[in-house]
C-alpha positions in Angstrom: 0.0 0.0 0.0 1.9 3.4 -1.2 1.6 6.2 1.7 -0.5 7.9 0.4 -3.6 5.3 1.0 -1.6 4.7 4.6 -2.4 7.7 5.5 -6.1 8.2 4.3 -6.2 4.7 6.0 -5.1 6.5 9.0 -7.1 9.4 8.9 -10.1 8.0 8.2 -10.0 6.0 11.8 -9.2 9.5 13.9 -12.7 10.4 11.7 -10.4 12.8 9.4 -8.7 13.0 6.5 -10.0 14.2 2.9 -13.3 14.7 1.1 -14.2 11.4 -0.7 -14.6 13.6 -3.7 -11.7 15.4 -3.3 -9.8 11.9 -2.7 -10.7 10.7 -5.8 -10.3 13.7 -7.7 -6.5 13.4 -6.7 -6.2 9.5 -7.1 -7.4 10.5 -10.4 -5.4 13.2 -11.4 -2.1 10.9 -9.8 -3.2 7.7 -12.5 -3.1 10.6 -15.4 0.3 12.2 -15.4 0.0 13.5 -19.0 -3.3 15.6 -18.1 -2.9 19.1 -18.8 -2.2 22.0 -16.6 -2.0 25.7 -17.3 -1.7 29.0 -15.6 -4.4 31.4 -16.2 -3.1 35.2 -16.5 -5.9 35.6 -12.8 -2.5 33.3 -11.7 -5.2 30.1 -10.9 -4.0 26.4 -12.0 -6.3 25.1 -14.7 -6.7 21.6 -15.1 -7.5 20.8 -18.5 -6.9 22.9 -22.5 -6.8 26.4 -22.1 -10.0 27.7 -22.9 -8.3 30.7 -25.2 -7.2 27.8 -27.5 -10.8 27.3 -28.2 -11.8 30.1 -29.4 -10.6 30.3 -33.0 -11.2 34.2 -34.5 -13.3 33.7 -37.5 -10.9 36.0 -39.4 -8.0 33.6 -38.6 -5.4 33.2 -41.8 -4.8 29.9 -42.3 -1.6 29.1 -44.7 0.2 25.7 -44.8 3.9 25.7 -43.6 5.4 24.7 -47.0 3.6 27.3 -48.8 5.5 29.9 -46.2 8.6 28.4 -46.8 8.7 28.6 -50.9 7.6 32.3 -50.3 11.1 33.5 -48.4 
């Protein structure tokens, strides 16, 4: 049993220790280690794509890389 579960083990007898939710939320985030995380410019830690990178500008100019290339 790593440490981690020792000590929820051991919490959880002195009635302490994490949230379930909050327990499984980090079990889960510890069996992913190629989620992503980013800083938002508030300075918060965002699980998950950065939402900017959603939002594509409907104006956006599009060109393929080997068409930039032949052009210098």
């Amino acid at each position: 049993m790593c440490s981690f579960h020792q000590f929820s083990a051991l919490a959880a007898t002195r009635g302490e220790g994490l949230h379930p939710k909050l327990r499984a939320l980090l079990e889960r985030a510890a069996a992913s280690p190629f989620s992503e995380v980013s800083l938002r410019h508030d300075g918060l830690v965002q699980a998950g794509p950065d939402p900017d990178m959603e939002i594509v500008p409907s104006r956006a100019k599009v060109v393929p890389l080997s068409r930039q290339l032949a052009n210098r």
